[in-house]
C-alpha positions, 0 to 999 in steps of 0.5 A, a space after each residue: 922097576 915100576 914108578 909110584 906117583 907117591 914118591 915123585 909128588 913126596 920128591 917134589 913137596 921137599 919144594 924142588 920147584 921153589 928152590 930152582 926158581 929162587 935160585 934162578 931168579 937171585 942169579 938171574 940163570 936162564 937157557 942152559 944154566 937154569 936147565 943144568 940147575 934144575 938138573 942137580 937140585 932134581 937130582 939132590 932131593 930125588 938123592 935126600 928123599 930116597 936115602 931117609 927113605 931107605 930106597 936108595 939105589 941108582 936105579 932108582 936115583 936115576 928113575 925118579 931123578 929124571 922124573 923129577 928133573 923133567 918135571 921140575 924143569 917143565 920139560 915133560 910132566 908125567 904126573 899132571 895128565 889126567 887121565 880119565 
């Protein structure tokens, strides 16, 4: 399965990144807890967006979601690189 950058960059304007950081900073999560709340909303949206999609797989809920968590937690940004 071949990853389309469109659907990461769709996953992620759902506004995957406002959502952890609100969270984190109402309930003041930091260390493994902002990690594991970046985890689950990663995973939900990546969910949401590939059900209305009609994509939905695991497969793919774990290829995009993982994406979109590394992404969204600032662990790894796949997307960002420019490559020239």
């Amino acid at each position: 399965m071949q990853v389309d950058p469109a659907i990461v960059l769709a996953i992620m304007g759902i506004g995957v990144i406002g959502i952890i950081e609100t969270i984190k900073r109402l309930t003041g999560l930091a260390g493994i807890g902002a990690i594991i709340l970046a985890f689950a909303v990663s995973f939900g949206a990546t969910a949401y967006y590939l059900y209305q999609a009609g994509t939905f797989t695991i497969i793919a809920l774990i290829l995009y979601g993982l994406i979109v968590f590394g992404e969204a937690s600032g662990l790894y940004h796949i997307f960002s690189k420019k490559s020239y």
